[in-house]
C-alpha positions in Angstrom: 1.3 -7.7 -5.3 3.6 -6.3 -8.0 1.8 -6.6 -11.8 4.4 -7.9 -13.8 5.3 -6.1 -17.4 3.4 -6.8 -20.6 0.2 -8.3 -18.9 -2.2 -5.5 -18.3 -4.2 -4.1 -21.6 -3.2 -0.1 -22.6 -6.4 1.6 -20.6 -5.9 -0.5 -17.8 -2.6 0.8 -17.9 -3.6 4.7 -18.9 -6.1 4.7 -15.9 -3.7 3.5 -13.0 -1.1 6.0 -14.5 -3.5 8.6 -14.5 -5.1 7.9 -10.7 -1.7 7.6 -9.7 -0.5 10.7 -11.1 -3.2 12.7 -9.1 -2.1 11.0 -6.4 1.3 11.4 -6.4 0.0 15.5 -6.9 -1.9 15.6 -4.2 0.3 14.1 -1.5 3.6 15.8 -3.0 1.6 18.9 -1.8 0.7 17.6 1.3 3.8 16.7 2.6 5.1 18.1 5.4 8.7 18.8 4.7 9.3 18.3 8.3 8.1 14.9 7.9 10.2 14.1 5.1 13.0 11.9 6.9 10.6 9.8 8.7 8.5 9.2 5.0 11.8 8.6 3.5 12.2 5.7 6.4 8.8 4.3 5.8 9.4 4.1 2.4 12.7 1.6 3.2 10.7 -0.2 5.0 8.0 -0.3 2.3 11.0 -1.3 0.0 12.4 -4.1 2.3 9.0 -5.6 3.1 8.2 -6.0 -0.3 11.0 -8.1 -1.8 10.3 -11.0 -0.3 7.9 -12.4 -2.6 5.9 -15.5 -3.4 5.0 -16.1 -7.1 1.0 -16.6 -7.9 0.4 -16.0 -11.8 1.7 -12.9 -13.4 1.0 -11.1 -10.3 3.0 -11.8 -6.4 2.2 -12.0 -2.8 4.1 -10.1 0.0 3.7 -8.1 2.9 2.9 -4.3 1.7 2.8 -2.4 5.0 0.5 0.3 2.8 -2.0 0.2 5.9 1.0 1.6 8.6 2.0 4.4 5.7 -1.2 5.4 4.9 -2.2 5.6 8.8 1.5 7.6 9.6 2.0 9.5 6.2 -1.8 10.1 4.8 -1.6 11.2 1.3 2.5 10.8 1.3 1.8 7.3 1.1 1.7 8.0 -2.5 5.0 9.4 -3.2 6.5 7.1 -0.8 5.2 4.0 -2.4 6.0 5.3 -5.7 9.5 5.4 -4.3 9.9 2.1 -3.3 8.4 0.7 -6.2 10.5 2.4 -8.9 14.0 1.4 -6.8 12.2 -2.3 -7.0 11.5 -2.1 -10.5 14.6 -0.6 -11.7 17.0 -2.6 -9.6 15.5 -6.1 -9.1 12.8 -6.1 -12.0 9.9 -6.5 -9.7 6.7 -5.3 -11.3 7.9 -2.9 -14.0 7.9 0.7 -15.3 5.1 0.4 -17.5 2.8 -1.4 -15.1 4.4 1.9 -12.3 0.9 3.8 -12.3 -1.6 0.5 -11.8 1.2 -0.9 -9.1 0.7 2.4 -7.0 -2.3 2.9 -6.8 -3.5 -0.8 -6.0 -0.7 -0.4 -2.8 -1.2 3.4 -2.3 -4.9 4.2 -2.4 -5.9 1.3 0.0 -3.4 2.6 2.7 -5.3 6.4 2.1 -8.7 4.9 2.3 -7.3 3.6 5.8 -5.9 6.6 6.8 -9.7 8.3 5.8 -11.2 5.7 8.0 -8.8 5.0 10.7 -6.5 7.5 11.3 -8.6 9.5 14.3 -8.4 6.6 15.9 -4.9 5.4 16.6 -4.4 8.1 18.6 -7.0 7.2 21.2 -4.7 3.9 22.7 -6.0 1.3 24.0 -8.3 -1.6 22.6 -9.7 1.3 20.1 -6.3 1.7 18.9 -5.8 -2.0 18.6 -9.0 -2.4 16.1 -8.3 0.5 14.0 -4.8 -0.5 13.8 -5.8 -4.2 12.7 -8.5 -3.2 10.5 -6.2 -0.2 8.8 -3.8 -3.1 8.1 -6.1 -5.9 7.1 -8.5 -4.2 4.7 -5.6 -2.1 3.3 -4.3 -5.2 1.9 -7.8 -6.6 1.1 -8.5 -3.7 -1.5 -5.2 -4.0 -3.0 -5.5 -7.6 -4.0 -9.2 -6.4 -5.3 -7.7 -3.6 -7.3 -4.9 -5.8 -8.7 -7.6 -8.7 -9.3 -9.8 -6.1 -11.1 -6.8 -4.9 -13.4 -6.1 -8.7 -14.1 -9.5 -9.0 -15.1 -10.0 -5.9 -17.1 -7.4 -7.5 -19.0 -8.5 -10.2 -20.0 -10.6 -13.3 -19.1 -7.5 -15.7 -19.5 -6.8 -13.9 -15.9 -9.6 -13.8 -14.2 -8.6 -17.4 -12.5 -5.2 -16.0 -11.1 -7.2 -12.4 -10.2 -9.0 -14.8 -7.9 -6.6 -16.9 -6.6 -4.4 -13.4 -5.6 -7.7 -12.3 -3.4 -7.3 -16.3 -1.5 -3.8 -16.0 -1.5 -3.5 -12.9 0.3 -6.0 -13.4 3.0 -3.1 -14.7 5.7 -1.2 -11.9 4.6 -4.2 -9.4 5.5 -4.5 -10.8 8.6 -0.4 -10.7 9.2 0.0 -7.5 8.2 -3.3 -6.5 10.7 -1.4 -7.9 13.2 2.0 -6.3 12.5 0.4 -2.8 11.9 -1.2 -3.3 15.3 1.9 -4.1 16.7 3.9 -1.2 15.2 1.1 1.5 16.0 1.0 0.0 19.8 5.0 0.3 20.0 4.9 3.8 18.5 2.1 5.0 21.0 4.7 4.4 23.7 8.2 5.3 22.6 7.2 8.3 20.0 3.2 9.0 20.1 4.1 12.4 18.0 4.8 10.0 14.8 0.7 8.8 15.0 -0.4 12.7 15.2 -0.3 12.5 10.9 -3.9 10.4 11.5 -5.4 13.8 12.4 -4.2 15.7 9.5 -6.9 16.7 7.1 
């Protein structure tokens, strides 16, 4: 979902550097410096999910995991999505340094509005558990491909066609990465239910 250099207009740009900025404030704050090795390992796996990627316009498709950071890390997300996306920009050209701020906060804010609306939950086990975990997953990706089809748009009506096609495009991957988060928060309930306590943070 990476919005490739020299696409987006100057105030789409401005505005996702700016959201992004407060974001990246907010949950530098936030984190829990006792938490930091196990963001620092969500953020690899952020990295490593998101190089696979399949060409659609000037944007791509791949799995984001945004819904399992923002469910485990709350407003770390930011920082450790802002990680992962720099490493990807600077060492394999994905997405790029200008387009940084927009590329965030499409991936970041969607896993934070998750974590607002499903983090008590994951906690609870069970079939309760399950749903939130899909649904963190699922819709996490579905705003991102609605914020990176709105910054497509904003730009420009020559991209308003591939701003929709990214929304089709990514509607397996919303419900594989439902799944997947699903399956990770499940896993983690058993072997280390500590690591899902971050859903109950304020």
């Amino acid at each position: 979902m990476h919005i490739s250099e020299g696409v987006l207009t100057a105030p789409v740009l401005a505005s996702g550097a700016a959201l992004s900025v407060v974001g990246l404030a907010i949950g530098l704050k936030k984190l829990d410096y006792e938490r930091l090795p196990q963001t620092a390992i969500l953020a690899a796996g952020f990295f490593v999910a998101s190089l696979v990627h399949v060409p659609i316009g000037p944007a791509k498709a791949h799995l984001v995991l945004n819904g399992l950071l923002g469910l485990l890390l709350g407003w770390s997300a930011f920082p450790a999505i802002f990680v992962g996306l720099v490493l990807q920009a600077v060492l394999f050209q994905y997405g790029g340094l200008t387009s940084l701020g927009v590329n965030t906060f499409s991936m970041a804010f969607p896993g934070l509005v998750a974590w607002w609306l499903f983090g008590r939950l994951i906690s609870r086990g069970g079939a309760v558990s399950a749903a939130a975990s899909f649904g963190a997953g699922f819709l996490s990706v579905l705003f991102s491909a609605l914020i990176v089809a709105a910054a497509l748009a904003l730009s420009g009506e020559q991209f308003i066609t591939a701003a929709e096609l990214i929304v089709v495009a990514h509607l397996p991957i919303m419900v594989v990465e439902g799944l997947l988060t699903a399956a990770i928060v499940s896993f983690l309930s058993r072997v280390r239910p500590a690591l899902l306590a971050n859903g109950k943070a304020g």
